[in-house]
N, C-alpha and C positions, 0 to 999 in steps of 0.2 A: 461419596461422590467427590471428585476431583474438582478444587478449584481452578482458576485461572493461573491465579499465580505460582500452582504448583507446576505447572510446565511451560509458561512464557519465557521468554528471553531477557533478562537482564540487562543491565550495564549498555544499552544502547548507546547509538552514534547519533548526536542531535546536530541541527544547524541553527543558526538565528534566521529571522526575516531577512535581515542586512546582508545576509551571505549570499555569494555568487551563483549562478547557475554553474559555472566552471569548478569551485570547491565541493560544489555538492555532487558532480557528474565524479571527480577525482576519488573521492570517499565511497560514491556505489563500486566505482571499477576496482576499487582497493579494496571493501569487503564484499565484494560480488554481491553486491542487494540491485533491489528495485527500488527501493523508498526508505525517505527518510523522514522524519520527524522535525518539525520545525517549531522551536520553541523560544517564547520568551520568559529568559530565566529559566523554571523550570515546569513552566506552564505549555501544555500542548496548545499550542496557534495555527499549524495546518501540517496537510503533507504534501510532497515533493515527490513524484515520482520521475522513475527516466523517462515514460510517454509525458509529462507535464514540460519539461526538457525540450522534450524533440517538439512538441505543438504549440507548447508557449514563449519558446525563447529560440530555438533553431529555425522554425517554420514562419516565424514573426519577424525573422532578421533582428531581434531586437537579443546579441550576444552579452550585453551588458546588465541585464535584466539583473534583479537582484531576486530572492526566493519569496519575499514578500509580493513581489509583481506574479510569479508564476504559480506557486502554491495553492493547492485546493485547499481553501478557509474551512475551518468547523467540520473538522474530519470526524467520520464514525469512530468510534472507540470502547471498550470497554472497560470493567472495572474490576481488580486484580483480586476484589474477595469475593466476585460471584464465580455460580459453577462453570465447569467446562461447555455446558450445553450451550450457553448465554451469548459464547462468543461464537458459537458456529449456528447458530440462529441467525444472531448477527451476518455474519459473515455470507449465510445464503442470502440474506434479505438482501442483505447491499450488494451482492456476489463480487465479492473482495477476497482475497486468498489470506491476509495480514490485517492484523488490526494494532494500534496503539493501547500500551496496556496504562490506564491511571489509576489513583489512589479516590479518597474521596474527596481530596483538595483540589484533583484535577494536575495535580503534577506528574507526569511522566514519569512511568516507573520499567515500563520491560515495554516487550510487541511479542505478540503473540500469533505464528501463522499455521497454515495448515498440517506443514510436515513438522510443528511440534505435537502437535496434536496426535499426528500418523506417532510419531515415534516414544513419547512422554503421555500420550491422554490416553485416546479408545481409535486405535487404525480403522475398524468398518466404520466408524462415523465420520471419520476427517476420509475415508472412500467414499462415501454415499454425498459429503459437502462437495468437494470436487465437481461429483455430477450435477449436481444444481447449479455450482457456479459457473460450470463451466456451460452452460444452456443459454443459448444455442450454440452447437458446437461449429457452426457454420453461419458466419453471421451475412446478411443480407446488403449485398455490393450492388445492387441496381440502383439505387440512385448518386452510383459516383459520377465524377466528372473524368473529361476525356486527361485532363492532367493524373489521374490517379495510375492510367495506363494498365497495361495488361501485365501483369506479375508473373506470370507464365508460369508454368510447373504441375498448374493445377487446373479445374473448372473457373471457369469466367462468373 
């Protein structure tokens, strides 16, 4: 059976806390990601997504924010000498599409996401996480407010 680290991602792009929402938005558009890794030294401290971005530092007005203010603290993670299964357990539990790959020190070593899985692990099983994560494939807009407005395109 396949470990983790036999098909996670390497050689990651980390941030500090102290880093901007504006360097970390520059680095997803530059390697087309979603999240990033927020680490001190070489210790996993949180992540950083582009919705973390948009809800906690665009929609707060607050542009100055540093990744330490927006970051989700005490991210899910995995551990790079258990099997493949471990992380897409994971991954439905928390329906997460990527996970943070550590050692046993907790130092940040790779990330591990679904389409390594599809393409390096077992394809039915990173198909079948998908559906789970992706449940409800239509999520539940009746209690927004009148500022959310009508998106149009689609059902209200």
């Amino acid at each position: 059976m396949k470990q983790i680290a036999d098909v996670m991602t390497r050689g990651v792009r980390t941030l500090s806390p102290q880093d901007s929402c504006l360097l970390a938005a520059q680095a997803m558009k530059e390697l087309d990601i979603g999240s990033v890794p927020v680490c001190d030294a070489q210790r996993l401290v949180g992540m950083v997504t582009d919705r973390d971005i948009v809800l906690r530092s665009v929609a707060q007005e607050r542009p100055d924010a540093n990744l330490g203010e927006i970051m989700s603290p005490e991210p899910v993670y995995c551990y790079a000498d258990e099997p493949l299964d471990k992380a897409l357990q994971t991954m439905r539990g928390e329906q997460i599409r990527r996970l943070p790959v550590v050692d046993r020190d907790k130092r940040l070593v790779g990330m591990i996401a679904l389409g390594d899985i599809a393409t390096d692990g077992d394809e039915a099983a990173a198909g079948d996480a998908v559906r789970d994560i992706s449940e409800p494939s239509r999520p539940d807009r009746s209690h927004l407010s009148a500022v959310s407005g009508n998106a149009g395109g689609g059902e209200n």
